[in-house]
N, C-alpha and C positions, 0 to 999 in steps of 0.2 A: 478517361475523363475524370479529372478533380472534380469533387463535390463539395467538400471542405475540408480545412486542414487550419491548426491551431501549434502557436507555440508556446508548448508546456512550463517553459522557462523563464520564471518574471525577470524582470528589468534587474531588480537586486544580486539575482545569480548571475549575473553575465557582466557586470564591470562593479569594480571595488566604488567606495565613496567620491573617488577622484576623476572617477572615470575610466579608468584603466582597465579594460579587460580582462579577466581572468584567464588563466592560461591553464589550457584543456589538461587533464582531468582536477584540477583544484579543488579542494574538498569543499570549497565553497563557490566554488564553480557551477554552471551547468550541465545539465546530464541529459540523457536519452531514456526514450522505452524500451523496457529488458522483459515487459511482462506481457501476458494477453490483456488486451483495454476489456472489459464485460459491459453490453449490451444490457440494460435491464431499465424498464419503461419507460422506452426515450431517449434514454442518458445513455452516457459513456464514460465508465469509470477508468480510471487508469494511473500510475504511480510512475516516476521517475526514478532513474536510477544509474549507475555503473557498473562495469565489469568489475567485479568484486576483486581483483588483484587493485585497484587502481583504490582500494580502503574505504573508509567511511567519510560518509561530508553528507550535505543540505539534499533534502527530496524537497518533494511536490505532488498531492496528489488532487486528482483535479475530477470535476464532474462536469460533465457537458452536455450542450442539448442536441441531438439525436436530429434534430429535424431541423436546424440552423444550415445555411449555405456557405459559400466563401470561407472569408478568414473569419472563425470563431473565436478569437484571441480574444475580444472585445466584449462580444454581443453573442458570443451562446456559453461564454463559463458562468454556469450556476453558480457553483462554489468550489472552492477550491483551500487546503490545508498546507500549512507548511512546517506543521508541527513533528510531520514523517521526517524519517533520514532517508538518506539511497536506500531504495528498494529495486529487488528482483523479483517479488511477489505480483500475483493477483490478485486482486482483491475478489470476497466471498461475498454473497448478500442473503440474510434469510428472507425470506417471502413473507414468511409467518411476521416477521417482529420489524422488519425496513431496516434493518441493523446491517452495516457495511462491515468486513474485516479483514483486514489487511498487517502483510508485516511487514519489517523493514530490515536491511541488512542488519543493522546495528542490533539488534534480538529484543526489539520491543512489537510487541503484538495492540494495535489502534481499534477501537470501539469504535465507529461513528455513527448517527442516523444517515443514511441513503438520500432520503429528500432533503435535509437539509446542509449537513454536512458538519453537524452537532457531535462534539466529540464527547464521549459517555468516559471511556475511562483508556489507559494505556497500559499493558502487561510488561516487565521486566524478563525476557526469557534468561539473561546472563550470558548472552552466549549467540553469533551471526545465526542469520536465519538465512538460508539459503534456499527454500523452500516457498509455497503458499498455503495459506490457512485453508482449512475445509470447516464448515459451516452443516452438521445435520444435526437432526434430532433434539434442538436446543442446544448444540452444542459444537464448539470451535475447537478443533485438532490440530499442533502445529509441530513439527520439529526443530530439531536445532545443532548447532556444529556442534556441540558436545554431546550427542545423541539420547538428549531430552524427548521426550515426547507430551506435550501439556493438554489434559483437557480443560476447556474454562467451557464454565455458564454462556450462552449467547444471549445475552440479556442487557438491556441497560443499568446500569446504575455508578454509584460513585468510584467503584473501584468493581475490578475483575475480582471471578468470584472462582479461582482454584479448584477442580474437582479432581485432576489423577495428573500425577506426575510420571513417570516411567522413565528410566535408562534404558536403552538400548543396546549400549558398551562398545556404540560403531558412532561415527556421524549420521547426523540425517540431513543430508541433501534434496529431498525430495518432497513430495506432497501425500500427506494422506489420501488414502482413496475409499469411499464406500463398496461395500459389495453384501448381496442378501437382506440389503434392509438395514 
C-alpha cells in the first residue's frame, strides 16, 4: 500500500524553455535517487542524482514531511535547494548543531540548516565525490576521486573551515566510517 510518494524533479528539469522535453540523461535533465533518503524528525531528506558514467548536470535536494499523505509534490516539501549538482550522496545531519551535510558528484561538499534549508557555506573538494560525508565529533569527513580525504569544522558560518587534508595515493569511493569513539 502507497502512503505517499513525491516527484523530486521540478517542472524546469524536465522540459527546456519551449517546452520540449529533455532527453534522459541531459545534464540538465532530470534524475533519480541514487542515495539513502534519512529519516530525521519528521522529515525526509534526500538528493537527486545519476549514474555517474552519464556526467555531471542539475541536482536537487529536497526535505519533506514525514507525516504528509498522498502526493507530497505540493503540500509536504518543506524546502527544498537546487543549488546541489547530481549527487550519489547521503546526506549527514548533526544532532548537536541541526546542520545537514551532503555532497555532490561534482566534488563540492553543501553546509545547510536541517530545519530550514539555510545554506551556511559550500566546500570545493577539486575532484567527483563518489562517496557520502560522515558528520562526528564536530566534524565532517569526506573523500574524493583523487583520494583526498577532508576534515572540515561541522559548524556554521561563512565559509568551511579546513582542518586536515590527507592523500590517500588511491581513490576514495567510499564513505568514512566511525569506529571506538
Amino acid at each position: 500500500h502507497k502512503v505517499f510518494w513525491a516527484d523530486l524533479n521540478p517542472p524546469e528539469y524536465k522540459h527546456d524553455a519551449t517546452g520540449k522535453p529533455y532527453k534522459y540523461p541531459a545534464a540538465e535533465g532530470p534524475s533519480e535517487i541514487n542515495a539513502t533518503p534519512v529519516f530525521y524528525k519528521n522529515r525526509i531528506y534526500v538528493a537527486t542524482g545519476q549514474d555517474p558514467e552519464h556526467g555531471e548536470g542539475v541536482g536537487h535536494l529536497v526535505c519533506l514531511d514525514a507525516t504528509k499523505k498522498g502526493d507530497i509534490t505540493k503540500t509536504g516539501v518543506i524546502w527544498d535547494y537546487k543549488g546541489i549538482k547530481r549527487s550519489i550522496s547521503t546526506v549527514s545531519i548533526d544532532p548537536a548543531t541541526g546542520l545537514l551535510f551532503v555532497a555532490d558528484f561534482s566534488g563540492f561538499v553543501h553546509c545547510l540548516e536541517a530545519e530550514t534549508g539555510k545554506v551556511h557555506w559550500v566546500y570545493d573538494m577539486k575532484a567527483h565525490i563518489w562517496g557520502s560525508t560522515l558528520v562526528a565529533d564536530g566534524k565532517v569527513y569526506v573523500g574524493d576521486e583523487d583520494g583526498d580525504v577532508v576534515v572540515l569544522e561541522a559548524k556554521a558560518g561563512p565559509k568551511a573551515v579546513l582542518l586536515s587534508e590527507t592523500n590517500l595515493g588511491a581513490p576514495v569511493y567510499g564513505t568514512p566510517v566511525v569506529a571506538n569513539d
